[in-house]
Structures are given as C-alpha cells and as structure tokens.
PDB file of N, CA, C and O in Angstrom, chain B, residues numbered from 101:
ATOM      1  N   UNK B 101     -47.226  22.121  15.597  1.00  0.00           N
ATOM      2  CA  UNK B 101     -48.118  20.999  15.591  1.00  0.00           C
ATOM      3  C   UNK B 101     -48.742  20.872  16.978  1.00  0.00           C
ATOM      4  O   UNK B 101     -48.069  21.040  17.995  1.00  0.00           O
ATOM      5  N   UNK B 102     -50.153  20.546  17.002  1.00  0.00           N
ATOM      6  CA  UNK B 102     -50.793  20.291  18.015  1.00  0.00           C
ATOM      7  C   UNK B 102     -51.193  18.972  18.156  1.00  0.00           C
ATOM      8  O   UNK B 102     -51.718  18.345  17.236  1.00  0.00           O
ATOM      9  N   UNK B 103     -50.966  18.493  19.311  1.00  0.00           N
ATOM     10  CA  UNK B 103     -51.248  17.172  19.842  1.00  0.00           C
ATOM     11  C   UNK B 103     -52.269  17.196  21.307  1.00  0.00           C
ATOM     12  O   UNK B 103     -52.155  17.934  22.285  1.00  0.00           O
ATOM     13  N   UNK B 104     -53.162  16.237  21.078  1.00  0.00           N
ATOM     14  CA  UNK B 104     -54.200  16.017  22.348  1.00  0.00           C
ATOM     15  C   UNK B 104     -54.681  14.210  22.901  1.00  0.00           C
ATOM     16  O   UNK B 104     -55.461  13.400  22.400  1.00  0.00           O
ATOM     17  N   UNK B 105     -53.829  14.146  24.073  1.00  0.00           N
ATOM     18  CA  UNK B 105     -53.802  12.454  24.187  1.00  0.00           C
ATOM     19  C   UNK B 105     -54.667  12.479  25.254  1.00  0.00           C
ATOM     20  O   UNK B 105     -54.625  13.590  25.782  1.00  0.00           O
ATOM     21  N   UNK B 106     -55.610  11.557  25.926  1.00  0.00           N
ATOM     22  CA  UNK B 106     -56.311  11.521  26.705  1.00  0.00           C
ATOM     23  C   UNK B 106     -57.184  10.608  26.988  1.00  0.00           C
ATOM     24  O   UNK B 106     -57.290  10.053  25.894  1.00  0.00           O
ATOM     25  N   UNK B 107     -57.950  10.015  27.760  1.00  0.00           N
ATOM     26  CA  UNK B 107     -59.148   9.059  28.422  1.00  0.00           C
ATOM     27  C   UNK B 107     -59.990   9.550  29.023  1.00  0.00           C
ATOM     28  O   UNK B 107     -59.606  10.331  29.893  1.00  0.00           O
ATOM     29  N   UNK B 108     -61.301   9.377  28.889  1.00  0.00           N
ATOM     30  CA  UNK B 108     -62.508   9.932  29.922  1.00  0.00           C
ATOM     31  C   UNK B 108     -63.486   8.537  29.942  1.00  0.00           C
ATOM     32  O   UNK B 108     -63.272   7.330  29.822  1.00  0.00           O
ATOM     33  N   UNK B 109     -64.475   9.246  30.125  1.00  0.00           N
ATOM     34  CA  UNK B 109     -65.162   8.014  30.863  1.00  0.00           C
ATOM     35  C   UNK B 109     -66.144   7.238  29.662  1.00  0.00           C
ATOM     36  O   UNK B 109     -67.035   6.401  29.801  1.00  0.00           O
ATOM     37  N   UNK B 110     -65.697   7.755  28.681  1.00  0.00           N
ATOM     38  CA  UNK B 110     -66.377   7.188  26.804  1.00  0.00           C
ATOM     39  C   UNK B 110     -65.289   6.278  26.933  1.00  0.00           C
ATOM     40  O   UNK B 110     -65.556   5.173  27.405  1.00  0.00           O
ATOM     41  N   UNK B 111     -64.269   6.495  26.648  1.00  0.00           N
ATOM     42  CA  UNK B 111     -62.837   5.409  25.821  1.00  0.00           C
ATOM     43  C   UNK B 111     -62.165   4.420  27.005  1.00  0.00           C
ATOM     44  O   UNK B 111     -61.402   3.542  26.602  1.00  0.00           O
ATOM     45  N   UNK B 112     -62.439   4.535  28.572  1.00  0.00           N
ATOM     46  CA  UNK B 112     -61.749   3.935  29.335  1.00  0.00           C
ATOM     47  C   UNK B 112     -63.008   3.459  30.486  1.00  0.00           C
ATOM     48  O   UNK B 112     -63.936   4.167  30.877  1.00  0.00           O
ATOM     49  N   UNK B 113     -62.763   2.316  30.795  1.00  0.00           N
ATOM     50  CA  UNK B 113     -62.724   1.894  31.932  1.00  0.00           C
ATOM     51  C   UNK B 113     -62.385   2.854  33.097  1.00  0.00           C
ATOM     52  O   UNK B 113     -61.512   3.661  32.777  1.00  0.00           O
ATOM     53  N   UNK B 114     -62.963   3.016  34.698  1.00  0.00           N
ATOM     54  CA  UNK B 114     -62.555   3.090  35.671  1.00  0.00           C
ATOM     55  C   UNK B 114     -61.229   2.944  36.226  1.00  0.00           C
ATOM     56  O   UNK B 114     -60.588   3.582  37.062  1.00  0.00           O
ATOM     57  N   UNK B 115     -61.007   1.941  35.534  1.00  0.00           N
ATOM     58  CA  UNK B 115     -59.840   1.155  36.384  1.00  0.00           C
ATOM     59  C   UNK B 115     -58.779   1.796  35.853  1.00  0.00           C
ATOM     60  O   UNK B 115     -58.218   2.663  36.523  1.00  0.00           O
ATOM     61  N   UNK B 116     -58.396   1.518  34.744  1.00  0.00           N
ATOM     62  CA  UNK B 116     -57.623   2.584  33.557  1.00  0.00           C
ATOM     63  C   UNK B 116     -57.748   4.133  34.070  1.00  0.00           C
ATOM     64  O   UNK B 116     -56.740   4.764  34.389  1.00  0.00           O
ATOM     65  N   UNK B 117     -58.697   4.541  34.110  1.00  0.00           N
ATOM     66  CA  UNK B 117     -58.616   5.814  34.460  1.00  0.00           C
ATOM     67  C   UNK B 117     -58.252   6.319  35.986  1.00  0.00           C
ATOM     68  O   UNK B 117     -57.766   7.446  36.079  1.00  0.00           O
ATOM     69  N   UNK B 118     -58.494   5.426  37.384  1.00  0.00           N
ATOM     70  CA  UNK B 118     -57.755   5.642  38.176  1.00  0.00           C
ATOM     71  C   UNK B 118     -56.529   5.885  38.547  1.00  0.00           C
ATOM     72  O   UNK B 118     -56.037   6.583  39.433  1.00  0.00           O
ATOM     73  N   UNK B 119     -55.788   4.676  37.104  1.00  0.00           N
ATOM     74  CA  UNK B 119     -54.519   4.166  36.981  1.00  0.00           C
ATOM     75  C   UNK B 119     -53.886   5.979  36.352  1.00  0.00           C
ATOM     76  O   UNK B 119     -52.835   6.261  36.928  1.00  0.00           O
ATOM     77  N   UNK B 120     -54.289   6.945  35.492  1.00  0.00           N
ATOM     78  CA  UNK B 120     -53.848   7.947  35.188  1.00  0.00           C
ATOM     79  C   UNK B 120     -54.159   8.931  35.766  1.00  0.00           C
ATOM     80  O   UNK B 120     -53.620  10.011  35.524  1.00  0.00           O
ATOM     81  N   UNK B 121     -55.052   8.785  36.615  1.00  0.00           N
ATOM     82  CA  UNK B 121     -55.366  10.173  37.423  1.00  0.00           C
ATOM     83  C   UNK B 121     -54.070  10.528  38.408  1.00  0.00           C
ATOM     84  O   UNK B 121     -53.523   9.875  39.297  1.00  0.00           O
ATOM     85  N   UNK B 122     -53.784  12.055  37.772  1.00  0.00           N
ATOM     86  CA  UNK B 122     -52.854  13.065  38.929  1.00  0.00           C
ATOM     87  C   UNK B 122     -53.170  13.935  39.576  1.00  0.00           C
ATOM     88  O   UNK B 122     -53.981  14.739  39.117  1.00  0.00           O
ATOM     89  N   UNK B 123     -52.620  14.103  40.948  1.00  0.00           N
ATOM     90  CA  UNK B 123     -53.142  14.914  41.422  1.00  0.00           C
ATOM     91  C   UNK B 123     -52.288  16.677  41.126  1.00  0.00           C
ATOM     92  O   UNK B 123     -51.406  16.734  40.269  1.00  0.00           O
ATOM     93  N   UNK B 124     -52.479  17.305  41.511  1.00  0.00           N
ATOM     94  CA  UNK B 124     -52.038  18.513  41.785  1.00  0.00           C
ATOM     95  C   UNK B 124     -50.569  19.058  41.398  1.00  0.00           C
ATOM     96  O   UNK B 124     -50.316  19.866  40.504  1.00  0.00           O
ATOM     97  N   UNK B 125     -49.742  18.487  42.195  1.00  0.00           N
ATOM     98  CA  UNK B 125     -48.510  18.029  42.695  1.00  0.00           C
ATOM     99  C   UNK B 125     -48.099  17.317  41.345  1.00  0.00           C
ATOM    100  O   UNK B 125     -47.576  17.854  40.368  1.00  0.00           O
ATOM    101  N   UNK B 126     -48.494  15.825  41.525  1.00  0.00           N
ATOM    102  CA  UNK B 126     -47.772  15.381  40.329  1.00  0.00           C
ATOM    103  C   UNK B 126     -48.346  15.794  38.611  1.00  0.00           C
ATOM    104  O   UNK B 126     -48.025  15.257  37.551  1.00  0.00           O
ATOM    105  N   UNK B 127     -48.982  16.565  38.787  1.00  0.00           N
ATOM    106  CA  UNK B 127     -49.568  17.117  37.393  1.00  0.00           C
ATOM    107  C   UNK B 127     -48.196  18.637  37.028  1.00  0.00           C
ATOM    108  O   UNK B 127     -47.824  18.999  35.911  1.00  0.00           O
ATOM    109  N   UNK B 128     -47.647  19.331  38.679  1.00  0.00           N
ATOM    110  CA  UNK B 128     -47.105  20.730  38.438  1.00  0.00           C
ATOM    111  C   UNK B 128     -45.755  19.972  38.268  1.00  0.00           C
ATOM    112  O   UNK B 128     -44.953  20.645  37.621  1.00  0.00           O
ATOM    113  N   UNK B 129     -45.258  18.712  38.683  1.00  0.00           N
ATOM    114  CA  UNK B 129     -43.950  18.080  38.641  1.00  0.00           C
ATOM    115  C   UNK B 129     -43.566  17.980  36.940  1.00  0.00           C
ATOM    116  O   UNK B 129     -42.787  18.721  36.341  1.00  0.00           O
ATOM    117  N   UNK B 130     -44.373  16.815  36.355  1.00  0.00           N
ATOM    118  CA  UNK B 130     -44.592  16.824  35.304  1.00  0.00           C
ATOM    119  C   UNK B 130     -44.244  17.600  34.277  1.00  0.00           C
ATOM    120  O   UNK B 130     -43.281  17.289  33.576  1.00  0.00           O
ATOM    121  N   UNK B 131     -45.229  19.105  33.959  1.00  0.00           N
ATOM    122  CA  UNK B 131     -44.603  19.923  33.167  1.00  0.00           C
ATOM    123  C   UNK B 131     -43.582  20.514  33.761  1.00  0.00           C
ATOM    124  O   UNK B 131     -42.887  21.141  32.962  1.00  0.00           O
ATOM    125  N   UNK B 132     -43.135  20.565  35.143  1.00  0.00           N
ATOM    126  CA  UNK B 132     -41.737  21.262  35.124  1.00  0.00           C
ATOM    127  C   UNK B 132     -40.211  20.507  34.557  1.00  0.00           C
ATOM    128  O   UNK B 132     -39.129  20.929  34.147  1.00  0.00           O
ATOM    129  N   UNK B 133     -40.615  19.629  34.716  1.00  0.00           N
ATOM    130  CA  UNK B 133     -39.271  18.426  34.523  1.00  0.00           C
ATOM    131  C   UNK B 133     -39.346  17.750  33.024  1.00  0.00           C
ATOM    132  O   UNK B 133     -38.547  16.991  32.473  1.00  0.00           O
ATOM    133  N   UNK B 134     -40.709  18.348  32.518  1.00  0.00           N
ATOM    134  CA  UNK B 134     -40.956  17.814  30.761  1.00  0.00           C
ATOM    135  C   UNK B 134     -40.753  19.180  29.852  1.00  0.00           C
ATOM    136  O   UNK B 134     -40.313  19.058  28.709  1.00  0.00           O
ATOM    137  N   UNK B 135     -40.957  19.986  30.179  1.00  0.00           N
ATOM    138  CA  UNK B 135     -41.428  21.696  29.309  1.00  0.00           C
ATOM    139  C   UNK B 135     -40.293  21.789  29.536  1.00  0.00           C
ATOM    140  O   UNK B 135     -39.618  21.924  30.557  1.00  0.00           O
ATOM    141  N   UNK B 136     -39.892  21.615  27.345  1.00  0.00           N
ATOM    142  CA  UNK B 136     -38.897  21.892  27.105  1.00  0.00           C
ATOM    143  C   UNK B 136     -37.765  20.965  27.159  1.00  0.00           C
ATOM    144  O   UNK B 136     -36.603  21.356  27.053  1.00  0.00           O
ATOM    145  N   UNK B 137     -38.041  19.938  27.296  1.00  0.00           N
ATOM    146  CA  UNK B 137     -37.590  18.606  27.116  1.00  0.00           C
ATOM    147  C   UNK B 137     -38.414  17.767  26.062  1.00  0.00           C
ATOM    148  O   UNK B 137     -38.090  17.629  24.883  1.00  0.00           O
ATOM    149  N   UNK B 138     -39.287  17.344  26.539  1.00  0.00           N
ATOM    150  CA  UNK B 138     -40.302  16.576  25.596  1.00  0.00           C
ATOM    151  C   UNK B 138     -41.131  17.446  25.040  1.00  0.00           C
ATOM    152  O   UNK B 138     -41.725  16.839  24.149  1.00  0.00           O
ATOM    153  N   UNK B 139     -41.629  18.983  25.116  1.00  0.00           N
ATOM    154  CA  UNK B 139     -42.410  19.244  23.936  1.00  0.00           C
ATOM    155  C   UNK B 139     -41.957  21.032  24.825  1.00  0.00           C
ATOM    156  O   UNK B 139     -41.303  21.049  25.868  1.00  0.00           O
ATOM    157  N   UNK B 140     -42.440  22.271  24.175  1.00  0.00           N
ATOM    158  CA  UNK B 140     -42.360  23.141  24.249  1.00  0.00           C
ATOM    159  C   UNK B 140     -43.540  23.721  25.567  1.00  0.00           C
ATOM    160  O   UNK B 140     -43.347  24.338  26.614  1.00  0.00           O
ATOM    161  N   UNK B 141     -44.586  23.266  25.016  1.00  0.00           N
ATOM    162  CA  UNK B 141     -46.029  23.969  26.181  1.00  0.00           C
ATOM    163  C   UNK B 141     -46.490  22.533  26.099  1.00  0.00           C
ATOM    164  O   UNK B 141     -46.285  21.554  25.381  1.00  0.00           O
ATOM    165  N   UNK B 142     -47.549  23.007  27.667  1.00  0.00           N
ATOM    166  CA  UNK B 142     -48.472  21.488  27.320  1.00  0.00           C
ATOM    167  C   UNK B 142     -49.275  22.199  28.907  1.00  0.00           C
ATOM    168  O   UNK B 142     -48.964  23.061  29.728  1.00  0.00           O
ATOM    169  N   UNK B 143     -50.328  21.335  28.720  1.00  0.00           N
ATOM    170  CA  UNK B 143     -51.393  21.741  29.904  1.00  0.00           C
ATOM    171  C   UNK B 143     -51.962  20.182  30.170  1.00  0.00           C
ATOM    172  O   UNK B 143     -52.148  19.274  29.360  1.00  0.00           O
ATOM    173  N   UNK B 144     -52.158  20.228  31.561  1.00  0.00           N
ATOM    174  CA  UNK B 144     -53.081  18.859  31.682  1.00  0.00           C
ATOM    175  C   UNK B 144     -54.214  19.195  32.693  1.00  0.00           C
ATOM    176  O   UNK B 144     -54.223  20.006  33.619  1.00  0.00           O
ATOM    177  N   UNK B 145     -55.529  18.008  32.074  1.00  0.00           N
ATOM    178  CA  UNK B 145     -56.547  18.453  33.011  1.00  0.00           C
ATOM    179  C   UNK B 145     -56.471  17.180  33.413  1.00  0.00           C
ATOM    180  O   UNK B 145     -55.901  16.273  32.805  1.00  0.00           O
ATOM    181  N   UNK B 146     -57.283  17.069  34.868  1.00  0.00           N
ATOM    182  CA  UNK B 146     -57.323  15.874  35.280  1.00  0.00           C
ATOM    183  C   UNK B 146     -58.512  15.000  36.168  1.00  0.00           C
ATOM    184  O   UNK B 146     -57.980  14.423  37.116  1.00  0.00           O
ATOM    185  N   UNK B 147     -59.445  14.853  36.117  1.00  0.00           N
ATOM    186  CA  UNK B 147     -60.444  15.058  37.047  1.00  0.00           C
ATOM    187  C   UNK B 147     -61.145  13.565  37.174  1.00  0.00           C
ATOM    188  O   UNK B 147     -60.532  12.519  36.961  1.00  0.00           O
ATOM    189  N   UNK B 148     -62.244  13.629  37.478  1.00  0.00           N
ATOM    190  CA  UNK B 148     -62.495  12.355  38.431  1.00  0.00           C
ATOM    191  C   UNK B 148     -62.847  11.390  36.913  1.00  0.00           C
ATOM    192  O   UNK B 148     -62.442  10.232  36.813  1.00  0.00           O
ATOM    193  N   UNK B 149     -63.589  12.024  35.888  1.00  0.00           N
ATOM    194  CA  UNK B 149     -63.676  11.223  34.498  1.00  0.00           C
ATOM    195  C   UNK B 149     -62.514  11.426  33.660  1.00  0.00           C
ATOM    196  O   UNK B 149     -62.441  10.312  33.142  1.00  0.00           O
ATOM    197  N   UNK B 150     -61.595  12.068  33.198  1.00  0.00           N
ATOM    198  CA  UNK B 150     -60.911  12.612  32.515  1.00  0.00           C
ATOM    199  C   UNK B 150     -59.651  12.712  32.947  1.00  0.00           C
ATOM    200  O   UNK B 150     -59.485  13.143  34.088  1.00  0.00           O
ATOM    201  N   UNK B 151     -58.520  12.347  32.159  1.00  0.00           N
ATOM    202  CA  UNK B 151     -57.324  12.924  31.966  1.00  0.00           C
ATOM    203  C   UNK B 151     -56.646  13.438  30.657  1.00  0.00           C
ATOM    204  O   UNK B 151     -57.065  12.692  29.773  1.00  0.00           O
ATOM    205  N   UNK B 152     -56.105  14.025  30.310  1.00  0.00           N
ATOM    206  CA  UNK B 152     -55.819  14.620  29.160  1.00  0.00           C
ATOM    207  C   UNK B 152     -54.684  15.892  29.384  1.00  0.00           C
ATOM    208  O   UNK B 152     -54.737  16.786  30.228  1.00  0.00           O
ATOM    209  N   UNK B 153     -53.679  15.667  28.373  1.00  0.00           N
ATOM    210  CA  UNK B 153     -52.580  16.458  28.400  1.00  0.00           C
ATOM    211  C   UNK B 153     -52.230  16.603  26.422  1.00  0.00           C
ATOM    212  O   UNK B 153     -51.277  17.265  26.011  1.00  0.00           O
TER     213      UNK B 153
END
C-alpha cells in the first residue's frame, strides 16, 4: 500500500507550513529512527512551499 501525506502552498497557510518545514538533518534523522518502525520505505521532500512524505 501506498500512502502520500503532505501541504503546499494550495491546502496550507504559511504559517502551517513553516510549522512543518525540515531541514536536511532533521528530514535524514527521521527516516533513520522511523524506516522500519513505522513503515518500510518513505522519502520526504521539503521545500520552501511544500512538505510531503
């Protein structure tokens, strides 16, 4: 099963979306300490409109 959760700059507010933006670091933390715990694979993008994993 495939799953795609996310906010960009259609469905959220600024403010909201500051509130989820990761950087680098906490984006590589993330899947190391989740993959394979909470789901098998997963990728996240993250950028100045957009977050999504």
């Amino acid at each position: 099963m495939i799953y795609a959760v996310g906010v960009n700059h259609h469905t959220a507010p600024v403010t909201i979306r500051e509130c989820l933006h990761l950087t680098d670091d906490e984006i590589a933390a993330f899947l190391r300490d989740n993959t394979g715990v909470l789901f098998k694979e997963a990728g996240i993008v993250s950028t100045c409109n957009r977050t999504e994993l």
